[in-house]
VEXFISE-395470 format. One record per residue (C-alpha): residue in one letter; x, y, z; residue number from 1. Coordinates in pm, 1 decimal, decimal comma. Layout:
+-------+----------+----------+----------+-------+
| lumlo |        X |        Y |        Z | marse |
+-------+----------+----------+----------+-------+
|     A |        X |        Y |        Z |   NUM |
...
+-------+----------+----------+----------+-------+
END
This chain:
+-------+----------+----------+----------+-------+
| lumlo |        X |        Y |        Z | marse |
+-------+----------+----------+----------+-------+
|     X |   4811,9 |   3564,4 |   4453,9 |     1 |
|     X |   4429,8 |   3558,9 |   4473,3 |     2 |
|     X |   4230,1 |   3584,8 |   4148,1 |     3 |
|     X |   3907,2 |   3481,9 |   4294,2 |     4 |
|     X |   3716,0 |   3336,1 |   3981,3 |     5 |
|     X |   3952,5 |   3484,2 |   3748,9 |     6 |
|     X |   4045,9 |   3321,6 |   3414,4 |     7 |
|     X |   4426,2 |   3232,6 |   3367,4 |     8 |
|     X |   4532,5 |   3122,1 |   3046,4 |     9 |
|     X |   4691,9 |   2775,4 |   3075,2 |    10 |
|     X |   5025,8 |   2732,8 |   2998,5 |    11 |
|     X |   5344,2 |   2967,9 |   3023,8 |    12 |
|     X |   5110,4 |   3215,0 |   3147,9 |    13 |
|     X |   5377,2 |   3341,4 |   3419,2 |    14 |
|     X |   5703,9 |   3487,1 |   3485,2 |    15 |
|     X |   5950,3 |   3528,0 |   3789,4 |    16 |
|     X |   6194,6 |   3827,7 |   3767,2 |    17 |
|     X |   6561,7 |   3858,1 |   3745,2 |    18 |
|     X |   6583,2 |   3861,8 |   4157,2 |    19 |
|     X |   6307,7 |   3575,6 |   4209,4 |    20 |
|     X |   6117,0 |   3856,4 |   4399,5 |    21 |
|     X |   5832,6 |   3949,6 |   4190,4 |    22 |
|     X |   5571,3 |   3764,6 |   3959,5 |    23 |
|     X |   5395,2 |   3853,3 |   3692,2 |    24 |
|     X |   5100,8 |   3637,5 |   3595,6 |    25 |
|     X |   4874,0 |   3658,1 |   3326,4 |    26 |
|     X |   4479,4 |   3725,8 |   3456,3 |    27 |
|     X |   4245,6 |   3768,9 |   3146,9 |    28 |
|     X |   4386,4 |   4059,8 |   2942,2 |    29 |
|     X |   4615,4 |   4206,3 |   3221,4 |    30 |
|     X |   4954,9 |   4068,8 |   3335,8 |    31 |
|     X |   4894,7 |   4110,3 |   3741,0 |    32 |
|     X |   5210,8 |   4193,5 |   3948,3 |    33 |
|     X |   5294,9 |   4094,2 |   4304,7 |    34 |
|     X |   5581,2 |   4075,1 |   4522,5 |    35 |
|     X |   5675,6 |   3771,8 |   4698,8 |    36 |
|     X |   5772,5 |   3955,2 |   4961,0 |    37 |
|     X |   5440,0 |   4129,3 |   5058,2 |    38 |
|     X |   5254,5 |   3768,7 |   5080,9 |    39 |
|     X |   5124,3 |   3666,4 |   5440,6 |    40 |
|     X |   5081,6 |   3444,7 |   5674,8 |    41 |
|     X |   4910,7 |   3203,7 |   5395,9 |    42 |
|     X |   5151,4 |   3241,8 |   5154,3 |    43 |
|     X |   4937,5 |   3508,7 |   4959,4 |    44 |
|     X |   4980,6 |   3838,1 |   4864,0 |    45 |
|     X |   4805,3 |   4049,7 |   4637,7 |    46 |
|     X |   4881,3 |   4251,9 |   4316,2 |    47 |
|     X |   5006,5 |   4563,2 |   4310,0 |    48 |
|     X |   5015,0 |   4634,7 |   3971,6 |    49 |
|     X |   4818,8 |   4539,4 |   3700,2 |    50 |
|     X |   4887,6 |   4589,9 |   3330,6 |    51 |
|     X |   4645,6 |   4602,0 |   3064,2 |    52 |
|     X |   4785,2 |   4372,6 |   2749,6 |    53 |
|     X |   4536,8 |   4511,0 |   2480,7 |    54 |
|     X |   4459,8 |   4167,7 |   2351,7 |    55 |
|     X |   4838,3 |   4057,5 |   2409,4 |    56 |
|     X |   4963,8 |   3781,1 |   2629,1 |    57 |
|     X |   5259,4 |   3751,3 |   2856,2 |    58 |
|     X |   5579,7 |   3652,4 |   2654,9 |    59 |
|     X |   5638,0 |   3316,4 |   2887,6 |    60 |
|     X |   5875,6 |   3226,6 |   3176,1 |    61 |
|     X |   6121,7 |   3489,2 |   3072,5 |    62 |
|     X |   5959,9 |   3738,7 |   3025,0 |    63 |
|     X |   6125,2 |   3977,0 |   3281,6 |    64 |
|     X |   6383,0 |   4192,8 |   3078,1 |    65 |
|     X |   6742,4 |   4123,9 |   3232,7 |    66 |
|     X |   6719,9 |   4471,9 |   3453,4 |    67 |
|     X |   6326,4 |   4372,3 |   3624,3 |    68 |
|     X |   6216,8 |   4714,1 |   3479,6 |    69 |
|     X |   5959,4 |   4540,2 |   3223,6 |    70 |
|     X |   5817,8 |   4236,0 |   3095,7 |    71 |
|     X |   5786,2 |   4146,3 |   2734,9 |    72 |
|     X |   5450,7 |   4060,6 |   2601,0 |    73 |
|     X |   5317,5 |   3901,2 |   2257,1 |    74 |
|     X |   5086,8 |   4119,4 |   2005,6 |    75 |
|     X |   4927,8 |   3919,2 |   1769,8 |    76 |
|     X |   4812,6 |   4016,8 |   1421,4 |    77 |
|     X |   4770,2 |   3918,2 |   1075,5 |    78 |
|     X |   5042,5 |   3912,2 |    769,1 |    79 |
|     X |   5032,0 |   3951,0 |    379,8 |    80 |
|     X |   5353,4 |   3779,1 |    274,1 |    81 |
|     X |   5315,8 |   3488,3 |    523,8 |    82 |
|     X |   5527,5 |   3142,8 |    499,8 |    83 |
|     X |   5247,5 |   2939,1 |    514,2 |    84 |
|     X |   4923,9 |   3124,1 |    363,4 |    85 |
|     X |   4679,1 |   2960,9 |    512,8 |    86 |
|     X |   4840,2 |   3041,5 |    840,0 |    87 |
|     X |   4799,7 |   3430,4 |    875,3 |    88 |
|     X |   4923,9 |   3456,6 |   1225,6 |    89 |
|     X |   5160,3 |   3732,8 |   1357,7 |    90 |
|     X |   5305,2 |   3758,8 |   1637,4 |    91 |
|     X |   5537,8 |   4058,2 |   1757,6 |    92 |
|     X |   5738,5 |   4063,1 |   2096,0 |    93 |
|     X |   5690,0 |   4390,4 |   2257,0 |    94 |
|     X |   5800,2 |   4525,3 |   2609,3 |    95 |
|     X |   5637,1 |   4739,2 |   2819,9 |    96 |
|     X |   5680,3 |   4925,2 |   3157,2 |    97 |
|     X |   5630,8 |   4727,1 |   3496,3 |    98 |
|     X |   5541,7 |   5100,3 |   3619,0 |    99 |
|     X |   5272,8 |   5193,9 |   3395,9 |   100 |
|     X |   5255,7 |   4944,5 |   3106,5 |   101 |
|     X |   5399,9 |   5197,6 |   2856,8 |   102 |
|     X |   5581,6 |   5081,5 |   2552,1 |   103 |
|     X |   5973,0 |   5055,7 |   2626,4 |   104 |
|     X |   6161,3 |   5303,1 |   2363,4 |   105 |
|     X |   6351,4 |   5093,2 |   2124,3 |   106 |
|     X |   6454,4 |   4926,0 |   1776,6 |   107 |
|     X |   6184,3 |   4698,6 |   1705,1 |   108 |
|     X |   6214,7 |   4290,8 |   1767,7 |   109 |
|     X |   6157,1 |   4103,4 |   1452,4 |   110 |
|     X |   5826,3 |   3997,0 |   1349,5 |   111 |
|     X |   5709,8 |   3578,6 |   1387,7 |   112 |
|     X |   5524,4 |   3518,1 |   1139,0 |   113 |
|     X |   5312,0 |   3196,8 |   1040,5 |   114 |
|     X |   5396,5 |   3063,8 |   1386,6 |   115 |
|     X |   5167,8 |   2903,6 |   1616,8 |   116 |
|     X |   5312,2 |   2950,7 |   1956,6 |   117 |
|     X |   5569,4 |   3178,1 |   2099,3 |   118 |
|     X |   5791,4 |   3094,1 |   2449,7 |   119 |
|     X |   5997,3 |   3307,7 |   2587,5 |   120 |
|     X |   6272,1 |   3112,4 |   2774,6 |   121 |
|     X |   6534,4 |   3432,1 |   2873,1 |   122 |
|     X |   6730,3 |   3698,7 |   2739,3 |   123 |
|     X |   7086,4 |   3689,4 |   2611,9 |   124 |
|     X |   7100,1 |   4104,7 |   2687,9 |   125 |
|     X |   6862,3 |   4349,3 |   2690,0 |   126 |
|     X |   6825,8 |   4370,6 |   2313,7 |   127 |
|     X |   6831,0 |   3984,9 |   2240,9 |   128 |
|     X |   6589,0 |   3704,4 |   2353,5 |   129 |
|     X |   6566,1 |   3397,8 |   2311,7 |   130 |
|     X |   6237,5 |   3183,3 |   2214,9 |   131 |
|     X |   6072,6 |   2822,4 |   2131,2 |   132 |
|     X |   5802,6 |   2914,0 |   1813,3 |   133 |
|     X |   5597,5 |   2682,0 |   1627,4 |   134 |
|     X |   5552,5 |   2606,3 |   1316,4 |   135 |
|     X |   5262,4 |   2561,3 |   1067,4 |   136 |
|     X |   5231,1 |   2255,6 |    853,4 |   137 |
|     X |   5161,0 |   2389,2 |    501,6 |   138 |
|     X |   4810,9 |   2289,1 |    537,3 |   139 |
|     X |   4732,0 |   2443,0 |    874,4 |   140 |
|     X |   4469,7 |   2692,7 |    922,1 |   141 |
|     X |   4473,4 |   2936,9 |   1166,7 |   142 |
|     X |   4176,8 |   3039,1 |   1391,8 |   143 |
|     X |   4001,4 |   3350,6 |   1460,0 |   144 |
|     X |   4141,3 |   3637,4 |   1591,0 |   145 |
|     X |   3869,2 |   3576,6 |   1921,5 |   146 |
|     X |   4030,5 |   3180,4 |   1934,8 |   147 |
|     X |   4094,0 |   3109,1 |   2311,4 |   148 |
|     X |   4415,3 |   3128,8 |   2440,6 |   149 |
|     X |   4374,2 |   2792,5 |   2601,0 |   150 |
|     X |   4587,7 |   2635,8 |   2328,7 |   151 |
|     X |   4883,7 |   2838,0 |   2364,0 |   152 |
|     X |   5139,8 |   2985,2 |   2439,5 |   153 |
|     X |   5297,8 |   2656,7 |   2409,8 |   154 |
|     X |   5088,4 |   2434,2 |   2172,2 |   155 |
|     X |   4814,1 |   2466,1 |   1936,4 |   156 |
|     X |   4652,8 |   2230,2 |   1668,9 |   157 |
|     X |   4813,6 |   2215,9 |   1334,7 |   158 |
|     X |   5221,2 |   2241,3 |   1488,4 |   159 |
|     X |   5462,0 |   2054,5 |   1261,7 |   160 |
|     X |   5745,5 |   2159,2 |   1424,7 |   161 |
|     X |   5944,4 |   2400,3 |   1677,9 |   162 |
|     X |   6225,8 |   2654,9 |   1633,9 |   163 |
|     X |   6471,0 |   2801,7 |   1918,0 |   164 |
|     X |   6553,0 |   3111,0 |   1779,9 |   165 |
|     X |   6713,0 |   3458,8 |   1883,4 |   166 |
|     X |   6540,7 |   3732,4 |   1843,0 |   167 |
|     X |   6767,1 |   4050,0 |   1807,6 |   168 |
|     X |   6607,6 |   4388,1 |   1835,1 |   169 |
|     X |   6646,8 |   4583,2 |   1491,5 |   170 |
|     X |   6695,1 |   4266,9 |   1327,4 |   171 |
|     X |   6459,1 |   4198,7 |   1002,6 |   172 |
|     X |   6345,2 |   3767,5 |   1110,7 |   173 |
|     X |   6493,7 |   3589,4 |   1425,5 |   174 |
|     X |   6778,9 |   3360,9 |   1387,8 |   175 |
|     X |   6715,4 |   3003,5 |   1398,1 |   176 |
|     X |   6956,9 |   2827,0 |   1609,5 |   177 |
|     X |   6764,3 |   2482,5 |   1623,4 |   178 |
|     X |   6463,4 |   2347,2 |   1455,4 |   179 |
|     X |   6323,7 |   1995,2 |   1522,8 |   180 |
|     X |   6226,7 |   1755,9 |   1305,3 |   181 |
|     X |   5889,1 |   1714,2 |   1134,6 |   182 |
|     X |   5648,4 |   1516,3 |   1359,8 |   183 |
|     X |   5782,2 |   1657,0 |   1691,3 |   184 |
|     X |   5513,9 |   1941,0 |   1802,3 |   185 |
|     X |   5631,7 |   2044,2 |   2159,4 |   186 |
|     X |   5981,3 |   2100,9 |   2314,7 |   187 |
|     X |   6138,2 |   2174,2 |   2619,9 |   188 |
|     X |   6467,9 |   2354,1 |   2639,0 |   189 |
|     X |   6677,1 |   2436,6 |   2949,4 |   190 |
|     X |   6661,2 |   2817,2 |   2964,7 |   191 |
|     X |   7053,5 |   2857,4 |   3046,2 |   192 |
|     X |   7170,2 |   2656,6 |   2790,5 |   193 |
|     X |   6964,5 |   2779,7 |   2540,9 |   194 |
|     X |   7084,9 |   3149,2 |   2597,7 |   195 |
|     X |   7451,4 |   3026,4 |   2635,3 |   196 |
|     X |   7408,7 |   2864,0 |   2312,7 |   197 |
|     X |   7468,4 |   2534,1 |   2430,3 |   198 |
|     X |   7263,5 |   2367,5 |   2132,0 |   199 |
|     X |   7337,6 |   2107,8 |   1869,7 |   200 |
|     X |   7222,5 |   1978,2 |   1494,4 |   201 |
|     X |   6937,5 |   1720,4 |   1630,2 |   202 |
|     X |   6934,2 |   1349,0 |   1524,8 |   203 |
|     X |   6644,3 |   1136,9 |   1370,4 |   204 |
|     X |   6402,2 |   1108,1 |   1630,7 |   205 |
|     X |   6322,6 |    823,5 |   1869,0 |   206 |
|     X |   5947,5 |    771,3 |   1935,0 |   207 |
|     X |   6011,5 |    500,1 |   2184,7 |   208 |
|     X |   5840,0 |    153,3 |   2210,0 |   209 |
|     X |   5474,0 |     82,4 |   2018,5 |   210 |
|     X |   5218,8 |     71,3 |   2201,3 |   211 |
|     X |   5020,1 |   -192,9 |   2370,7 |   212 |
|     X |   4766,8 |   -199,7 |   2099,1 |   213 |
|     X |   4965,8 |   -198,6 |   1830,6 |   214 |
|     X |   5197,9 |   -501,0 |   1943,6 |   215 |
|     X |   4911,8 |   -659,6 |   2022,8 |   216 |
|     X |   4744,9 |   -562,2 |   1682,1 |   217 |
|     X |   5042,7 |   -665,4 |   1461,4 |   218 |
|     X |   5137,4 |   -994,7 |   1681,2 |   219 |
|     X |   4669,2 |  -1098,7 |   1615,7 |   220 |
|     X |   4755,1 |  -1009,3 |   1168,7 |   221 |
|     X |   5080,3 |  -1243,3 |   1234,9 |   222 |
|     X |   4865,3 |  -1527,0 |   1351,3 |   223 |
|     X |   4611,2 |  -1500,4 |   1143,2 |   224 |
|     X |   4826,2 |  -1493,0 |    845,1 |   225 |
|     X |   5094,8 |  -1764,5 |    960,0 |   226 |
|     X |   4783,4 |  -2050,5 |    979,4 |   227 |
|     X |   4658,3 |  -2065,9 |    690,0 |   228 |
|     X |   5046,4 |  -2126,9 |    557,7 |   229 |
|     X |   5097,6 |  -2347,6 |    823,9 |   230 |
|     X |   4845,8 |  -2572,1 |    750,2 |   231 |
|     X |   4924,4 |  -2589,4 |    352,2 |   232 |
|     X |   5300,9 |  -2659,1 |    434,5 |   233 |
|     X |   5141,0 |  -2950,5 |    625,6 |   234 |
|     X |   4875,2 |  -3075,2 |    337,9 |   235 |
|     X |   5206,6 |  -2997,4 |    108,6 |   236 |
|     X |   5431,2 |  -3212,5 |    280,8 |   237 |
|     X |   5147,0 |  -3518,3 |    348,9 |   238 |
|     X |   5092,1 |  -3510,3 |    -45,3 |   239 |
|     X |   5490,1 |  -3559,8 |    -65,5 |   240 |
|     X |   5490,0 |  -3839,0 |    178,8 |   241 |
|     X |   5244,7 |  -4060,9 |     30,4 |   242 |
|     X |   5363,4 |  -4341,9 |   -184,9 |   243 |
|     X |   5304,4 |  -4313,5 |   -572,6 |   244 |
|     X |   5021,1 |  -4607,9 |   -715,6 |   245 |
|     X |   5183,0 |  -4843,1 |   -941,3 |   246 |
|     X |   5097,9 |  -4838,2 |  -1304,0 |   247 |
|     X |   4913,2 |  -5160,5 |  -1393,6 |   248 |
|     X |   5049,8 |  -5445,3 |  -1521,5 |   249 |
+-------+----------+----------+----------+-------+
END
């Protein structure tokens, strides 16, 4: 797909459909359509459709519904009862028409809010999806409504930790099926298993080795603080060794 000098949003900014013959791909505000079968000789073919978002963005890698007829997208706006105040942030999966970009008729999904980032990894049916989200730490601050996308959909500042959740279509808030500890800000889940349910209660987590500078750090404040005992268990020992002066006859 050309977009010439086009800005793409980085991250989960497209989606292949149900068949693997179409792909929708985020371009600015419009979610550009092509089919894999009309590209050429170079390996490029050109839209056919384009949808305008309205300040949206494309849901993530599934965001093809199950039957290839639409693709969900993510409206963001503001709440009054939000989780974490400071964090204002909205967001509401929608889906709309691959023909025209119309609204799909339906019970509403349920709303995300005080979440930083929304995924959409696949669908468990056609009126329940499944989703990575963010979440605020209580001191996060969210940015203006004109913030660039570049962050997202996937991670922005101020992430404490993520949820997989299902979101069920008349359903009041998603249902969280995992959440990660505090501390770990991004997470990748393997989209089957995650709609087959295939998920479990997480452990503590295991940040790995220290770094370089930090072994190197701690192993400099050993040395300097194992000389100067060194050399007093020395002086200590000499004073110990040295034969006591006779008292005067």
């Amino acid at each position: 797909m050309r977009v010439g000098t086009a800005w793409i949003p980085p991250g989960r900014a497209a989606a292949l459909s149900p068949d693997g013959g179409e792909l929708a791909l985020q371009v600015r505000d419009e979610v550009w359509l092509t089919r894999v079968a009309d590209a050429g000789a170079d390996r490029v073919a050109e839209p056919y459709r384009k949808l305008p978002l309205a300040g949206g963005r494309l849901a993530g890698a599934g965001s093809w519904s199950p039957d290839g007829g639409s693709v969900a997208v993510l409206d963001r706006s503001t709440c009054d009862d939000c989780p974490v105040p400071s964090f204002r942030r909205t967001w509401t999966l929608a889906l709309r028409s691959t023909v025209d970009g119309s609204p799909v008729a339906g019970a509403a999904f349920p709303p995300l809010p005080s979440r930083t980032f929304v995924q959409l990894l696949g669908w468990r049916s056609a009126e329940e999806a499944v989703a990575l989200v963010g979440v605020p730490g209580p001191a996060a601050v969210d940015r203006p409504d004109d913030h660039d996308v570049a962050w997202g959909p996937y991670h922005e500042p101020g992430t404490e930790a993520v949820e997989l959740v299902a979101l069920r279509r008349g359903a009041l808030a998603p249902e969280v099926l995992f959440r990660t500890p505090e501390g770990i800000t991004e997470l990748s889940v393997a989209a089957d298993l995650a709609i087959d349910g295939a998920v479990r209660e997480s452990g503590r987590p295991d940040y790995g080795p220290l770094p370089f500078w930090a072994l190197a750090a701690g192993f400099v404040l050993v040395v300097l603080v194992a000389l100067p005992v060194l050399r007093w268990l020395r002086r200590w020992r000499g004073r110990r060794r040295l034969p006591s002066p006779r008292a005067p006859r």
